[in-house]
N, C-alpha and C positions, 0 to 999 in steps of 0.2 A: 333540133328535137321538137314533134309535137305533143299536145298534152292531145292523147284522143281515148274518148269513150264507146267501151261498145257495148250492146245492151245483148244479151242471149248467150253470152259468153263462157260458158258451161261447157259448153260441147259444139261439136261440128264447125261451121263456117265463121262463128263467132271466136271461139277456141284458137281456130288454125290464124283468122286474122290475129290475136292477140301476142300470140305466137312469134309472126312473119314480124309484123310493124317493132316489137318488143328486141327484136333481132338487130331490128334496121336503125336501134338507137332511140325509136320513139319511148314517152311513157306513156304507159297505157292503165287506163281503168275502166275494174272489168265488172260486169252486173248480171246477174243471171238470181232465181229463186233458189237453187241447189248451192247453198253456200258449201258445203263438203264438194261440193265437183270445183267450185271458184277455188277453194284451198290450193285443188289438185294443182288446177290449170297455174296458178301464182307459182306454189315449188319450184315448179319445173320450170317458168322462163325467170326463178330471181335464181337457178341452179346454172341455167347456160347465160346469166349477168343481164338479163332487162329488167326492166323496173316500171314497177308491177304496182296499182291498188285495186285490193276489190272489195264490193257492197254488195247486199244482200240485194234485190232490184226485182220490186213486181211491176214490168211495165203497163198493167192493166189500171193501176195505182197511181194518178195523176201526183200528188204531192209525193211518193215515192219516188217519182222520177224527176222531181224535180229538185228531191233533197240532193237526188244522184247527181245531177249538172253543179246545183248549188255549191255543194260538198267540195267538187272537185276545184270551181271554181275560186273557194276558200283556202284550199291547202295550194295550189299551185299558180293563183293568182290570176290565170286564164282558164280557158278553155277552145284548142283550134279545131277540133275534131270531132263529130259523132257521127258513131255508125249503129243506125237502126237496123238491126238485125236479128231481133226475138221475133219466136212464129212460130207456128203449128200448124199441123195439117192432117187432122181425122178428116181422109177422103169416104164419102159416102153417097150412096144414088138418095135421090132427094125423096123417095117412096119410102126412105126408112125413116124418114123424119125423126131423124139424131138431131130436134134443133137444141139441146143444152152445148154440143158439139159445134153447131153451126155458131152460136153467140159466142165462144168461146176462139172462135179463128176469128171474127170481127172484133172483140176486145185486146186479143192480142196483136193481131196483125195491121190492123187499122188504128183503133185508139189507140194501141200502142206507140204507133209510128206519132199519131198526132200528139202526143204529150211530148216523144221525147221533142219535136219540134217546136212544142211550146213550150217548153223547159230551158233550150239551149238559144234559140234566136235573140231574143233579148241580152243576152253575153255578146253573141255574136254581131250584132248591130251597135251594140256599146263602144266594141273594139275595133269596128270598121273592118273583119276579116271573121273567119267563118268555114267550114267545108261540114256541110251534110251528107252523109251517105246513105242511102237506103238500099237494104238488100230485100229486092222484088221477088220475081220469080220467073222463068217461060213461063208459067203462067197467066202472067201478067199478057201477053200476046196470042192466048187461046187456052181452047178449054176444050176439054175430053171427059167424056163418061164417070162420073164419080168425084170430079173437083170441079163441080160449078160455084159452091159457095168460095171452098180456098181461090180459086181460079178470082172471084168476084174480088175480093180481099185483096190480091195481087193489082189487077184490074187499080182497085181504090189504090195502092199502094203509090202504083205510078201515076197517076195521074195525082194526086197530093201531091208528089214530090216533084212531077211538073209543074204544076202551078207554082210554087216554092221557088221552081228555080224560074219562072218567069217575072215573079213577082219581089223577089228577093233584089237588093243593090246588087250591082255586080262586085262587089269586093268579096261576096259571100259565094262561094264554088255549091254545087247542088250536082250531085252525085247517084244514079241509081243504078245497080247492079243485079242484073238479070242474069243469074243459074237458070242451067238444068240438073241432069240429074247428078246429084253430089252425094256422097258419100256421106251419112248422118244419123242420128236418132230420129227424124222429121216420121219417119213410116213408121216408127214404134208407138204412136198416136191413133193408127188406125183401130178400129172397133168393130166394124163391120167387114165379114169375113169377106166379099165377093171384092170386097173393097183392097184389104189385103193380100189378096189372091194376085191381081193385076198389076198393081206395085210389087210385087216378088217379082215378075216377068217385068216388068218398065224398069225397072233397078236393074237388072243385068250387066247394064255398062253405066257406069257411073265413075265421074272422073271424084281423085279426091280434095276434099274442102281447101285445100292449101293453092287449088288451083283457082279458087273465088278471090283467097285472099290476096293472090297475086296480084289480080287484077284492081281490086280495091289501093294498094300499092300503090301498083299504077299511078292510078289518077290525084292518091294524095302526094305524088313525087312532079305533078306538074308543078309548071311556076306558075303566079299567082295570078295571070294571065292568061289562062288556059282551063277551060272548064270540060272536063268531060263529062259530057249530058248522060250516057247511058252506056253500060258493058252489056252485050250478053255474052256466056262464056258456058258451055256446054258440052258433052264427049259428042266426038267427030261422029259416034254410031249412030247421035240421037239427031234424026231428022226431025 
């Protein structure tokens, strides 16, 4: 059993991981702002028998996230696992200059990632073991009309959690996991109607979240020997 944390864990990809891993025997602790959705998500896997904590988690909130690794690291004496996975994505053409939008995917998407990794490394280096996971985006590998800043944020995403995993000892796994289109609340962020419009049509096929957390699975089921550097895992439709 691992003790693993995931941050965004509310709904969609976070959700489905907490879900999947809570199945598989892990325990899991769960972090998202909606504590009435974290309730939800708890019930329902301490109903089908996993075991479950969850915090309130602003990961824009450096000591927030840190009380969140701390915390866990107190009641359960470790910590093997975190999966950065909170993120937003109000897609907008860069003429609308939505920038309280634009700062708002760089706080969460990026310093988020960088806290939870400055929050949890220092556990992780203490212990001499470790596995990071960061949930990227295709995005992260190009960019289309309407997400050049989220696109950028993805961009930062991996390439952070490259460096991590080059710079990290190897007893420490470094993990990033590249979606497409997933089934989610992520488009209910959007604000800008032409923006909205094109995500109705790009969502068309969209695989769902439980196929991200497979793949996350995955990789936290190698032996300690085995690092998988990067998933992407998208529907067959989406070229």
């Amino acid at each position: 059993m691992k003790i693993v944390l995931i941050t965004g864990a509310s709904s969609g990809i976070g959700q489905a991981t907490a879900s999947r891993l809570a199945r598989e025997g892990h325990h899991v602790v769960i972090g998202a702002r909606r504590e009435d959705r974290l309730t939800e998500v708890a019930d329902k896997i301490r109903a089908d028998g996993g075991s479950v904590d969850t915090c309130r988690l602003d990961v824009t909130d450096r000591a927030d996230v840190a009380a969140f690794v701390d915390g866990a690291v107190e009641r359960h004496g470790r910590v093997d696992v975190i999966v950065n996975n909170a993120g937003v994505m109000p897609l907008s053409r860069l003429d609308s200059l939505l920038v309280d939008e634009w700062d708002r995917m760089i706080d969460v998407n990026v310093r988020g990632l960088l806290h939870g990794i400055a929050a949890a490394l220092p556990h992780f280096q203490r212990a001499g073991a470790g596995h990071f996971v960061t949930v990227a985006s295709i995005g992260a590998h190009g960019v289309v009309p309407t997400a050049s800043v989220y696109c950028a944020t993805k961009y930062a995403a991996w390439a952070i959690t490259e460096g991590l995993r080059q710079e990290a000892d190897p007893s420490i796994r470094v993990t990033t996991i590249s979606p497409g289109v997933v089934e989610s609340e992520l488009a209910g962020t959007i604000t800008e109607a032409g923006a909205k419009e094109m995500m109705r049509t790009y969502r068309a096929a969209a695989i769902p979240a439980d196929a991200v957390a497979g793949a996350i699975s995955y990789a936290l089921a190698q032996s300690s020997d085995v690092d998988v550097n990067e998933i992407v895992v998208r529907p067959a439709r989406q070229r």
